[in-house]
N, CA, C and O atoms as a Maestro MAE file, in Angstrom:
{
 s_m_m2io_version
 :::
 2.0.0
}

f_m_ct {
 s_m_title
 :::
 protein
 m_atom[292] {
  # First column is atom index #
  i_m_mmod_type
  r_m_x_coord
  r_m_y_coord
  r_m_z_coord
  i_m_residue_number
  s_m_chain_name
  s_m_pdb_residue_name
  s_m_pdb_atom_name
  i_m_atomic_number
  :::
  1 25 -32.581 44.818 -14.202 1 A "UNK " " N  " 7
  2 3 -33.341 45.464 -13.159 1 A "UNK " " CA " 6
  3 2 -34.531 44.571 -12.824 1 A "UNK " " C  " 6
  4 15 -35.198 43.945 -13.648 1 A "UNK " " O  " 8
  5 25 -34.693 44.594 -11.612 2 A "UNK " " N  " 7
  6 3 -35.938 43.507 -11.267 2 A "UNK " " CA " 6
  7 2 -37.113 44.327 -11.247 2 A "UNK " " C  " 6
  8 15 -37.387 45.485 -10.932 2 A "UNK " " O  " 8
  9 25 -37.560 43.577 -11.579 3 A "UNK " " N  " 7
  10 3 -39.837 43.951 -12.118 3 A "UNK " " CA " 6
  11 2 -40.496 43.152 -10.841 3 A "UNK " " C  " 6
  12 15 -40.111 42.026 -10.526 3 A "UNK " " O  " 8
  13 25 -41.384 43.759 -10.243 4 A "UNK " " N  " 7
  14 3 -42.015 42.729 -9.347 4 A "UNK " " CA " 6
  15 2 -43.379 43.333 -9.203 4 A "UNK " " C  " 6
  16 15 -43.597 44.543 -9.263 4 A "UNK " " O  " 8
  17 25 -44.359 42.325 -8.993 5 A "UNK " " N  " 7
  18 3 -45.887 43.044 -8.576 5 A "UNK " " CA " 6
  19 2 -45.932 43.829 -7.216 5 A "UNK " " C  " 6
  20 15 -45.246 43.576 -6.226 5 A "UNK " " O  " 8
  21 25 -47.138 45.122 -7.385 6 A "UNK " " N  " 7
  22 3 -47.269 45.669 -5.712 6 A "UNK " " CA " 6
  23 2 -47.182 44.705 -4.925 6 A "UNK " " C  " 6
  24 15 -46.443 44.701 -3.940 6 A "UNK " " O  " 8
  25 25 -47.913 43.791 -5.261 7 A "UNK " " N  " 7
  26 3 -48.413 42.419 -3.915 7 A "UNK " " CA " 6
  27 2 -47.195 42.142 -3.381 7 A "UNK " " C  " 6
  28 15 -46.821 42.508 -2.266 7 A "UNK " " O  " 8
  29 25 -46.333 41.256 -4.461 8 A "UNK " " N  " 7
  30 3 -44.959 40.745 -4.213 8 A "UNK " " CA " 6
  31 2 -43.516 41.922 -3.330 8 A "UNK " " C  " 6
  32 15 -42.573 41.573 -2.620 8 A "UNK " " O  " 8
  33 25 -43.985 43.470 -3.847 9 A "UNK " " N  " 7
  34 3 -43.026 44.324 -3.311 9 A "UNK " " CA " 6
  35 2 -43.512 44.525 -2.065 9 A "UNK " " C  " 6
  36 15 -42.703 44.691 -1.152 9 A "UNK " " O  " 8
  37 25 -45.081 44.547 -1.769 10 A "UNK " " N  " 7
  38 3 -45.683 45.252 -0.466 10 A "UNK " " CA " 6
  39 2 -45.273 44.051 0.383 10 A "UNK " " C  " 6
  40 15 -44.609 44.467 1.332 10 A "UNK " " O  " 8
  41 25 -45.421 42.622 0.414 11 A "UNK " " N  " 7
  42 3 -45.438 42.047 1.142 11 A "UNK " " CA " 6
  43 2 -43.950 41.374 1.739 11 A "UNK " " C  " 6
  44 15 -43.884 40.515 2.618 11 A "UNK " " O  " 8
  45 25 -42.460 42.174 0.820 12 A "UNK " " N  " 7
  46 3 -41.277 41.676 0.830 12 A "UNK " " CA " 6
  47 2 -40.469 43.494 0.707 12 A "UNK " " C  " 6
  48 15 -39.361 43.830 0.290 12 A "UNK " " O  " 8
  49 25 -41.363 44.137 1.148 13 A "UNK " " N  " 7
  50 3 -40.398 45.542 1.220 13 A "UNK " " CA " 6
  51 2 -38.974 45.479 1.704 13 A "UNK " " C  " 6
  52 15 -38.093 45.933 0.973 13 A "UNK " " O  " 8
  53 25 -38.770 45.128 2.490 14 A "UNK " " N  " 7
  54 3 -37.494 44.922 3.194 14 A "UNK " " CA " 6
  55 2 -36.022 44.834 2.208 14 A "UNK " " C  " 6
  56 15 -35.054 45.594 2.178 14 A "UNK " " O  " 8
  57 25 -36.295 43.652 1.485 15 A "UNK " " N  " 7
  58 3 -36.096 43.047 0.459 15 A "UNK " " CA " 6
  59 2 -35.738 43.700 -0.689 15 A "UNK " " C  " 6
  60 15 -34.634 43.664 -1.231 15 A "UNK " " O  " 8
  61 25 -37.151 44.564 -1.197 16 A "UNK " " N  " 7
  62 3 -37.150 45.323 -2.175 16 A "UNK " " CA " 6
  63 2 -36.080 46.556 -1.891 16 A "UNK " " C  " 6
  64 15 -35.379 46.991 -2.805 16 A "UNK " " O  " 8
  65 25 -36.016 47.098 -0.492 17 A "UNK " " N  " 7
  66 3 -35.121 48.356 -0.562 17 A "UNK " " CA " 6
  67 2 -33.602 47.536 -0.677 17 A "UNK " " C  " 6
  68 15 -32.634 48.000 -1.281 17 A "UNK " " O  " 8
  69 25 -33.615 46.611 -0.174 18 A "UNK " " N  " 7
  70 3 -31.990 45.993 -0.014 18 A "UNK " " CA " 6
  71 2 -31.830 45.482 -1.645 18 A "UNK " " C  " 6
  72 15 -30.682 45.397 -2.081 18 A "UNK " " O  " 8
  73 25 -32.571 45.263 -2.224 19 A "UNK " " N  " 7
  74 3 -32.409 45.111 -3.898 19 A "UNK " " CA " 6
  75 2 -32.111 46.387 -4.553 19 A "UNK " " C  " 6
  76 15 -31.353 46.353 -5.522 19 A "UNK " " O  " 8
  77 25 -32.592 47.502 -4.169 20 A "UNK " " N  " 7
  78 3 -32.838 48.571 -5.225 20 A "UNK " " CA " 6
  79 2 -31.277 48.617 -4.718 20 A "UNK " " C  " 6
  80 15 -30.388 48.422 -5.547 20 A "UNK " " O  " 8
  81 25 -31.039 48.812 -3.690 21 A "UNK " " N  " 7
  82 3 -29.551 49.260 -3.035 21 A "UNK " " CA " 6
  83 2 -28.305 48.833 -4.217 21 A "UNK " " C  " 6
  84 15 -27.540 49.441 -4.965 21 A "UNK " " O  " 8
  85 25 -28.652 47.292 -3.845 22 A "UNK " " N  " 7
  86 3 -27.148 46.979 -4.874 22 A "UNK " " CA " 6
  87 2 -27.557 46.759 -6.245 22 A "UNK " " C  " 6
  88 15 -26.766 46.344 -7.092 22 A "UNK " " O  " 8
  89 25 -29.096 47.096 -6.553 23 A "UNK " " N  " 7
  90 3 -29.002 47.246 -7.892 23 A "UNK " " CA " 6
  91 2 -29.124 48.599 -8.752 23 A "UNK " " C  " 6
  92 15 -29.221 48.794 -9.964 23 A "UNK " " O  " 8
  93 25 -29.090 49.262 -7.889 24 A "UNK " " N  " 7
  94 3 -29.520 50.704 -8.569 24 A "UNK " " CA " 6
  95 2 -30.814 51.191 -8.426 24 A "UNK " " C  " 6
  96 15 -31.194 52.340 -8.200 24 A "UNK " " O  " 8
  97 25 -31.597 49.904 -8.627 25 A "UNK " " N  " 7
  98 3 -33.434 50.613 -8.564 25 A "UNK " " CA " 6
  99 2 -34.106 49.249 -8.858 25 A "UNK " " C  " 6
  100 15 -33.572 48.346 -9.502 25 A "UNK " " O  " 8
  101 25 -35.654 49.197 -8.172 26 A "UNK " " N  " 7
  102 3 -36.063 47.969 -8.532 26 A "UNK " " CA " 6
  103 2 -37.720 48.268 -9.028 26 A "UNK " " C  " 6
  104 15 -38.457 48.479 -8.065 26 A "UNK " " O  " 8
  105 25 -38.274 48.306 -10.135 27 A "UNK " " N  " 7
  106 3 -39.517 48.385 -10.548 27 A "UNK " " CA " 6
  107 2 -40.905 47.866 -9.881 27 A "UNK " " C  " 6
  108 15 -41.222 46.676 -9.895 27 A "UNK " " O  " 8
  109 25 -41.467 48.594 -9.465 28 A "UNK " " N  " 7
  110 3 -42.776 47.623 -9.254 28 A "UNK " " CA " 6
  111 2 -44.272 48.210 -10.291 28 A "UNK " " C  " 6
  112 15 -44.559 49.329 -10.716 28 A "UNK " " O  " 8
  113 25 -44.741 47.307 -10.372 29 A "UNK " " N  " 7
  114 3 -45.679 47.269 -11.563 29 A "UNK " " CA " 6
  115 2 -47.195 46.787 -10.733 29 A "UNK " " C  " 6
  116 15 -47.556 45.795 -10.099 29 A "UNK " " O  " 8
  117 25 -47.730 47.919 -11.087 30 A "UNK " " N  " 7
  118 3 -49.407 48.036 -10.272 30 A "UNK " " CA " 6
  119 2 -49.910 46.889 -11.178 30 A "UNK " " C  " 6
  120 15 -49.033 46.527 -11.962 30 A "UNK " " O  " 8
  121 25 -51.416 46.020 -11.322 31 A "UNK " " N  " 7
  122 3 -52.409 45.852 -11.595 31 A "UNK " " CA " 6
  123 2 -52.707 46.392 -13.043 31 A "UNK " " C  " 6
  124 15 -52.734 45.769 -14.104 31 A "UNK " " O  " 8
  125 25 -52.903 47.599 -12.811 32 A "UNK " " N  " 7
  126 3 -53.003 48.459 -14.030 32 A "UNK " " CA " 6
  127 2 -52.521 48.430 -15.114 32 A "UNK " " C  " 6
  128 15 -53.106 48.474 -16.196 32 A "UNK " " O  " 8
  129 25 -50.784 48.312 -14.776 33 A "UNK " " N  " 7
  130 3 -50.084 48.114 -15.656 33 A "UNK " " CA " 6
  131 2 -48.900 49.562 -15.544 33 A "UNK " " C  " 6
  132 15 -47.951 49.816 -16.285 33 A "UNK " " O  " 8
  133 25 -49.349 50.236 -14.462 34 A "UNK " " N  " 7
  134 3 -48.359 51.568 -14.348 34 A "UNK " " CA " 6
  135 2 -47.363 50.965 -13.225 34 A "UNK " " C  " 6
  136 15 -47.606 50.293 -12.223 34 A "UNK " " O  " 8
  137 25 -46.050 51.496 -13.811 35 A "UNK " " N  " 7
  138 3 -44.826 51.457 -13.317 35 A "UNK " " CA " 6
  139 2 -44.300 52.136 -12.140 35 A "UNK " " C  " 6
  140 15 -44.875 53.215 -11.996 35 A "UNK " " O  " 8
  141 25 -43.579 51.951 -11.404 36 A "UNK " " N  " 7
  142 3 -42.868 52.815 -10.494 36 A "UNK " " CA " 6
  143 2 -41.687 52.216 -9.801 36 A "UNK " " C  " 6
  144 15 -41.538 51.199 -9.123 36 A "UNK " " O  " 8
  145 25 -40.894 53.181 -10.191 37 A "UNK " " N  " 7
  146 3 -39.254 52.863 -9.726 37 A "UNK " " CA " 6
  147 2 -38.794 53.304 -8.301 37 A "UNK " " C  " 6
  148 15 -39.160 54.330 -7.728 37 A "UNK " " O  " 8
  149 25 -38.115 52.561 -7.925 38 A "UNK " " N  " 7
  150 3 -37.808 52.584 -6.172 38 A "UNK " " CA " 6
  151 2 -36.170 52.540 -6.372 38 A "UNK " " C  " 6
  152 15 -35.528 51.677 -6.972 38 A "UNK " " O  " 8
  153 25 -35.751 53.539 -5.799 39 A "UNK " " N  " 7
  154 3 -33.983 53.711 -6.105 39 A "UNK " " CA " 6
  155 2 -33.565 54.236 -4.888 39 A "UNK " " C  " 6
  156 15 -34.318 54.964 -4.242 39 A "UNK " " O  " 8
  157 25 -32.542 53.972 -4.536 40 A "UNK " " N  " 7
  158 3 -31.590 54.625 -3.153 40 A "UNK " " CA " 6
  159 2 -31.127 56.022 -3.621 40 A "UNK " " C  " 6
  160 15 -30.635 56.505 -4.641 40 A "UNK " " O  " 8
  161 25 -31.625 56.571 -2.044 41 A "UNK " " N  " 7
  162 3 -31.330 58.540 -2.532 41 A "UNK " " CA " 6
  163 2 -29.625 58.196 -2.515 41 A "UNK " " C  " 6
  164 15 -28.965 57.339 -1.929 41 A "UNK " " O  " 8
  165 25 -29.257 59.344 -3.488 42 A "UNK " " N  " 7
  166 3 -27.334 59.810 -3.817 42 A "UNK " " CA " 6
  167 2 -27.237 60.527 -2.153 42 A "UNK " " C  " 6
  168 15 -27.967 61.328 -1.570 42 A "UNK " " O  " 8
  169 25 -25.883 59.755 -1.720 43 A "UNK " " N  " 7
  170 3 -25.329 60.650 -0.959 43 A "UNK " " CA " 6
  171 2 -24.949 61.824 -1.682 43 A "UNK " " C  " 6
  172 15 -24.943 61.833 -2.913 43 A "UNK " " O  " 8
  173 25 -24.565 63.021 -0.847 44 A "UNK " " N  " 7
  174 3 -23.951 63.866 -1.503 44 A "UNK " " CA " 6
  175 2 -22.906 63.658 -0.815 44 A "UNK " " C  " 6
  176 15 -22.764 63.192 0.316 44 A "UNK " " O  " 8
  177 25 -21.779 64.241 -1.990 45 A "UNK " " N  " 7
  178 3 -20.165 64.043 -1.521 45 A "UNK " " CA " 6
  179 2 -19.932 65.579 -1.321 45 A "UNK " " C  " 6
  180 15 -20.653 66.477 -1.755 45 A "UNK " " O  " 8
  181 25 -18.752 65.715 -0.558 46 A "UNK " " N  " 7
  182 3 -18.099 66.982 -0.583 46 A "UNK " " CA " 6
  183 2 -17.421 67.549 -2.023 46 A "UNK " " C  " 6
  184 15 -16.636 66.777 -2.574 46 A "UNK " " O  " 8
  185 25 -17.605 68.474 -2.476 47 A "UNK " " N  " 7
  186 3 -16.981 68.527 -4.264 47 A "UNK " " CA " 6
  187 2 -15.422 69.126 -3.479 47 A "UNK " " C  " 6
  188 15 -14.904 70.173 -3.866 47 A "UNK " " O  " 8
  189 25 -14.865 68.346 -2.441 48 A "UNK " " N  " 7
  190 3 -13.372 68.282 -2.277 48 A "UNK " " CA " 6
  191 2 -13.090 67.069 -1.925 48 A "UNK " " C  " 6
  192 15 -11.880 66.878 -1.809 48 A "UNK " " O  " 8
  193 25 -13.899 65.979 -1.664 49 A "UNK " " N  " 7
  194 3 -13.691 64.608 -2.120 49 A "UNK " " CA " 6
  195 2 -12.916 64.201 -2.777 49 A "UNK " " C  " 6
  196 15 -12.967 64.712 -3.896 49 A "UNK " " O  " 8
  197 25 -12.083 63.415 -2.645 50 A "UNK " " N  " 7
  198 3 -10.925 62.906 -3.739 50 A "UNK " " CA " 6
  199 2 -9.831 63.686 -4.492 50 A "UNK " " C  " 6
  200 15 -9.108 63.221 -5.372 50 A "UNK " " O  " 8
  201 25 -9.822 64.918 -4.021 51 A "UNK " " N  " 7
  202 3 -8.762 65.740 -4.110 51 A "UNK " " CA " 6
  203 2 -7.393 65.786 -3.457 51 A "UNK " " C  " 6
  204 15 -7.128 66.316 -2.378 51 A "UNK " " O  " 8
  205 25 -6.472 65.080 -4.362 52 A "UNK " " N  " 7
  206 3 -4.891 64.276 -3.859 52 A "UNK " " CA " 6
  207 2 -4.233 65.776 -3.725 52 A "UNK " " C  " 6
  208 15 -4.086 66.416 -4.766 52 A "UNK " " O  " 8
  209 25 -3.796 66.410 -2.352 53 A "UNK " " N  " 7
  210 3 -2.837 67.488 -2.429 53 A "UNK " " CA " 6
  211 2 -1.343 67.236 -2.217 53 A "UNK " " C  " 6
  212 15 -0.963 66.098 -1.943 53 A "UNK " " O  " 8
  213 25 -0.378 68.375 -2.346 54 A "UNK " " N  " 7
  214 3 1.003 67.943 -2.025 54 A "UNK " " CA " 6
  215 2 1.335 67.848 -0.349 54 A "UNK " " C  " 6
  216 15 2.396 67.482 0.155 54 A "UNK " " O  " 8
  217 25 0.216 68.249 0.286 55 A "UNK " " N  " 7
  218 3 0.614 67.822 1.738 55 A "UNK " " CA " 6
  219 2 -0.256 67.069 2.290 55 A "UNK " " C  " 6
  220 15 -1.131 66.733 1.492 55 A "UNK " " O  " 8
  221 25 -0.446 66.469 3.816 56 A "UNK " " N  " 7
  222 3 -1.170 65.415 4.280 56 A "UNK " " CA " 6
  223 2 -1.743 66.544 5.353 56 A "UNK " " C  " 6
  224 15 -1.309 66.670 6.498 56 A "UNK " " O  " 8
  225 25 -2.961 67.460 4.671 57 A "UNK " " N  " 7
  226 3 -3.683 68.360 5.068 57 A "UNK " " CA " 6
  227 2 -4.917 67.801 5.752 57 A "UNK " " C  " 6
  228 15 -5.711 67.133 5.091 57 A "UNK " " O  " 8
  229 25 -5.140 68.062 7.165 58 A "UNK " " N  " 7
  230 3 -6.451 67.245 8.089 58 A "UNK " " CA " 6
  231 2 -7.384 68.571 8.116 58 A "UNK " " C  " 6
  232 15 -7.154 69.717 7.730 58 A "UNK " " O  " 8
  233 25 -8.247 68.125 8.573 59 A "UNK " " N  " 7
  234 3 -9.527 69.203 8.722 59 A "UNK " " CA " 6
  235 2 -9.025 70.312 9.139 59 A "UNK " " C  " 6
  236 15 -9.009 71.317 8.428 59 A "UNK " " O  " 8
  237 25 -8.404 70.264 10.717 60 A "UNK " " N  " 7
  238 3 -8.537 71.245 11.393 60 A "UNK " " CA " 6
  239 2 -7.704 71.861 10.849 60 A "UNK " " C  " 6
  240 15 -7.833 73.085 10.867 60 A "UNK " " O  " 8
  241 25 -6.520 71.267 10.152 61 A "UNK " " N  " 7
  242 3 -5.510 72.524 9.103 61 A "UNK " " CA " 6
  243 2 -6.074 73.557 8.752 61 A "UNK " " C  " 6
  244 15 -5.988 74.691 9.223 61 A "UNK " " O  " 8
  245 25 -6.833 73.058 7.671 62 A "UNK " " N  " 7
  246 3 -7.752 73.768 6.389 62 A "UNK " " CA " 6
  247 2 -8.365 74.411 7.421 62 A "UNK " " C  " 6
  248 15 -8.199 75.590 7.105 62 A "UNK " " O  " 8
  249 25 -9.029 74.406 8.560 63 A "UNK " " N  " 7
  250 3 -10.099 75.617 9.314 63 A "UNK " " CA " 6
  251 2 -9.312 76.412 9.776 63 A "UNK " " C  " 6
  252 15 -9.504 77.628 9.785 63 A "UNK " " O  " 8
  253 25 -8.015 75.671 10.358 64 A "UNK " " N  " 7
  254 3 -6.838 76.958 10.773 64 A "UNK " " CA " 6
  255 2 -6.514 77.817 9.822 64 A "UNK " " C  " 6
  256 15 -6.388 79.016 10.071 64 A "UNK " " O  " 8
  257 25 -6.338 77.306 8.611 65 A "UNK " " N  " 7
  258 3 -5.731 78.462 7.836 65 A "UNK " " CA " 6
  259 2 -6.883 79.512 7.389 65 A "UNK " " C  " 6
  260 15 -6.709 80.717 7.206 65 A "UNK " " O  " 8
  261 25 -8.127 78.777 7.250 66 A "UNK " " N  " 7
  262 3 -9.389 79.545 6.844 66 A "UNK " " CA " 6
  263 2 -9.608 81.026 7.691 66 A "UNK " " C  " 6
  264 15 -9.952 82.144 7.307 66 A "UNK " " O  " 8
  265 25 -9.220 80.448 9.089 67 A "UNK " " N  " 7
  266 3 -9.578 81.290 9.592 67 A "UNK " " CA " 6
  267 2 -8.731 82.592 9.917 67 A "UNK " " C  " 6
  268 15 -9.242 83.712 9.920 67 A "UNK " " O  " 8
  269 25 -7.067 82.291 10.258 68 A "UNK " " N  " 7
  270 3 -6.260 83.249 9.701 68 A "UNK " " CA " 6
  271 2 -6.220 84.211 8.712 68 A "UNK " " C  " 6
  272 15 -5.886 85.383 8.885 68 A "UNK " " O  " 8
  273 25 -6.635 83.597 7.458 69 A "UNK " " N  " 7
  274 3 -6.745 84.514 6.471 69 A "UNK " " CA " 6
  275 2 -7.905 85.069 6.314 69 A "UNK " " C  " 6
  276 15 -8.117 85.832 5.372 69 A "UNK " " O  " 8
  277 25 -9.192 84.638 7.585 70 A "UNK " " N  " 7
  278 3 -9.854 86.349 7.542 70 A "UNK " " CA " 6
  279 2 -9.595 87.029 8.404 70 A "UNK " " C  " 6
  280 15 -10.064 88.161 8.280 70 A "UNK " " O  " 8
  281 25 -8.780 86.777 9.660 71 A "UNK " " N  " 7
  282 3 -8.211 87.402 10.581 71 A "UNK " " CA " 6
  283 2 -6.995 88.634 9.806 71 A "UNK " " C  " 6
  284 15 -6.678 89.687 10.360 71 A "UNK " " O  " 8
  285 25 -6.481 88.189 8.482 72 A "UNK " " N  " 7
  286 3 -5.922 89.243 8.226 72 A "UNK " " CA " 6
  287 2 -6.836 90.049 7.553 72 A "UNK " " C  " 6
  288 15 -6.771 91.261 7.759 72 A "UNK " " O  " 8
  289 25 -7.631 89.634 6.828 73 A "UNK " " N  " 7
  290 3 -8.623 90.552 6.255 73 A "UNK " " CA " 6
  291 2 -9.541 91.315 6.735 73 A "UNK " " C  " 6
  292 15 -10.239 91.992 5.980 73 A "UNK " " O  " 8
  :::
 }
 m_bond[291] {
  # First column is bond index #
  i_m_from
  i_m_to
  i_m_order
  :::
  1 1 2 1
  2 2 3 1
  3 3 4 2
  4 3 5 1
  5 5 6 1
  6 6 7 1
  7 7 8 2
  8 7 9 1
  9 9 10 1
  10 10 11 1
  11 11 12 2
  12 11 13 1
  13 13 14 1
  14 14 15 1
  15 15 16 2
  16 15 17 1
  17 17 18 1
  18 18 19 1
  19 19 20 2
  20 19 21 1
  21 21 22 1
  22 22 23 1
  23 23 24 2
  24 23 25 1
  25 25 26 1
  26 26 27 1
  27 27 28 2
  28 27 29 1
  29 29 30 1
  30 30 31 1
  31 31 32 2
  32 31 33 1
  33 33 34 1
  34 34 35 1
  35 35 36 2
  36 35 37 1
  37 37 38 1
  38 38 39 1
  39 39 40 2
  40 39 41 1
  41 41 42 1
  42 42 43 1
  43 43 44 2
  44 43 45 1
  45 45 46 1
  46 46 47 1
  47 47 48 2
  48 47 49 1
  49 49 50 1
  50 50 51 1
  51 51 52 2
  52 51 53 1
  53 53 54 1
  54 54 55 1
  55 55 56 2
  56 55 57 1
  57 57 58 1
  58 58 59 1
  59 59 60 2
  60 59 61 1
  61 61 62 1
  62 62 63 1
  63 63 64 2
  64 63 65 1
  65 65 66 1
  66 66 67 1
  67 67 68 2
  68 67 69 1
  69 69 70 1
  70 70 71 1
  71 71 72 2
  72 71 73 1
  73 73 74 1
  74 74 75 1
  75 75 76 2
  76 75 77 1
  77 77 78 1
  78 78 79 1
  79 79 80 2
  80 79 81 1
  81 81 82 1
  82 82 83 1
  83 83 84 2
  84 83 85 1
  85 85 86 1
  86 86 87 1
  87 87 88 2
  88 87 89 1
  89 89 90 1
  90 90 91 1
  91 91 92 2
  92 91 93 1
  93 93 94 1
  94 94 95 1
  95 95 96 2
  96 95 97 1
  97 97 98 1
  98 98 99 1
  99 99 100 2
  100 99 101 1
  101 101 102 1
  102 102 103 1
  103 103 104 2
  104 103 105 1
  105 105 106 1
  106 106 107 1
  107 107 108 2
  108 107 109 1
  109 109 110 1
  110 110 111 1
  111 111 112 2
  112 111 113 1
  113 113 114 1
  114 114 115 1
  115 115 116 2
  116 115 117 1
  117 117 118 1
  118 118 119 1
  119 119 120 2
  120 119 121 1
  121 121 122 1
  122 122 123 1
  123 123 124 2
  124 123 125 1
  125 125 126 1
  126 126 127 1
  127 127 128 2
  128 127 129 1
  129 129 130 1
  130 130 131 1
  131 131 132 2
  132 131 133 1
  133 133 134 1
  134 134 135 1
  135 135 136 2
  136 135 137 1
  137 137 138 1
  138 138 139 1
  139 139 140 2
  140 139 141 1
  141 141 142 1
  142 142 143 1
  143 143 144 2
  144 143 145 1
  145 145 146 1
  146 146 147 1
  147 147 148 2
  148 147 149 1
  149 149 150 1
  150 150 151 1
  151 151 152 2
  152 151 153 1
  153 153 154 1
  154 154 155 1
  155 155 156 2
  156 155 157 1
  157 157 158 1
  158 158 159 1
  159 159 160 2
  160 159 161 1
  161 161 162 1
  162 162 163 1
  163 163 164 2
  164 163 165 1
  165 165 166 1
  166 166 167 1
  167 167 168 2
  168 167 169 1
  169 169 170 1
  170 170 171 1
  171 171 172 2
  172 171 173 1
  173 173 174 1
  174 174 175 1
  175 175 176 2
  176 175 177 1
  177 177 178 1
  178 178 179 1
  179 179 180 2
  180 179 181 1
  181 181 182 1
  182 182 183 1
  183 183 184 2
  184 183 185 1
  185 185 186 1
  186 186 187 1
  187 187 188 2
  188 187 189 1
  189 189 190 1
  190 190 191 1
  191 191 192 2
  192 191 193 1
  193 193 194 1
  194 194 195 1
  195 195 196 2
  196 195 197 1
  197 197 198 1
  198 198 199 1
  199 199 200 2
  200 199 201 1
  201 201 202 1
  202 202 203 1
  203 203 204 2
  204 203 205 1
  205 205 206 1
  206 206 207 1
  207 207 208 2
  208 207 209 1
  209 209 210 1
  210 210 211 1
  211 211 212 2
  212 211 213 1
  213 213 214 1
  214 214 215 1
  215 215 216 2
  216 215 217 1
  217 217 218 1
  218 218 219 1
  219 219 220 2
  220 219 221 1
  221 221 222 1
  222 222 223 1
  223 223 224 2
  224 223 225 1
  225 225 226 1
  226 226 227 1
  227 227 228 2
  228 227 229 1
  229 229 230 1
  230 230 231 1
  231 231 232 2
  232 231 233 1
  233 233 234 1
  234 234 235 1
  235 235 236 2
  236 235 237 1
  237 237 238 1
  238 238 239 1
  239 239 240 2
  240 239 241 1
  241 241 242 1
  242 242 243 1
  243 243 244 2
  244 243 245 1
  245 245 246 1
  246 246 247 1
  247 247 248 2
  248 247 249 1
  249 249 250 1
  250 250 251 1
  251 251 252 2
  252 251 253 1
  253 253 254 1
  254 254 255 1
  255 255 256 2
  256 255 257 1
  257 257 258 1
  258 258 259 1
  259 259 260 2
  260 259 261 1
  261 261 262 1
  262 262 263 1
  263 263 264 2
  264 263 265 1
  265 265 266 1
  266 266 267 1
  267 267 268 2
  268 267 269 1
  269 269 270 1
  270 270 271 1
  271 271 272 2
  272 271 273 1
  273 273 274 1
  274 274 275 1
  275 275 276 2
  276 275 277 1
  277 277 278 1
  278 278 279 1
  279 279 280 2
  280 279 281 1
  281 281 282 1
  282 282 283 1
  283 283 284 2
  284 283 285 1
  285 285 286 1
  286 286 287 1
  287 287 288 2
  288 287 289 1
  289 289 290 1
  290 290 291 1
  291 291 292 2
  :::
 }
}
């Protein structure tokens, strides 16, 4: 993980976010001696992401059927 001074992060931000990106997170270290980590926010995934079914089911399927079955209900 890369360590870098405020000076060096403030004056190369750009940089610093495109680092944290493919590295996970990139440290910068005040003067002081206090730390602070800079990391790329998590997308959120759909928790039906990557779910292999037995048919080649598209969106509008799944809303068609969604919606049928409160039409019977």
């Amino acid at each position: 993980m890369l360590v870098m001074t405020y000076s060096d992060a403030r004056q190369n931000f750009a940089s610093v976010l495109d680092k944290s990106e493919t590295d996970g997170a990139v440290l910068v270290k005040r003067a002081d001696g206090s730390l602070f980590r800079i990391s790329p926010e998590q997308k959120e995934k759909s928790p039906f992401e990557g779910i292999k079914t037995l048919f080649d089911l598209q969106h509008n399927d799944i809303m068609q059927a969604l919606r049928e079955t409160r039409e019977e209900n």
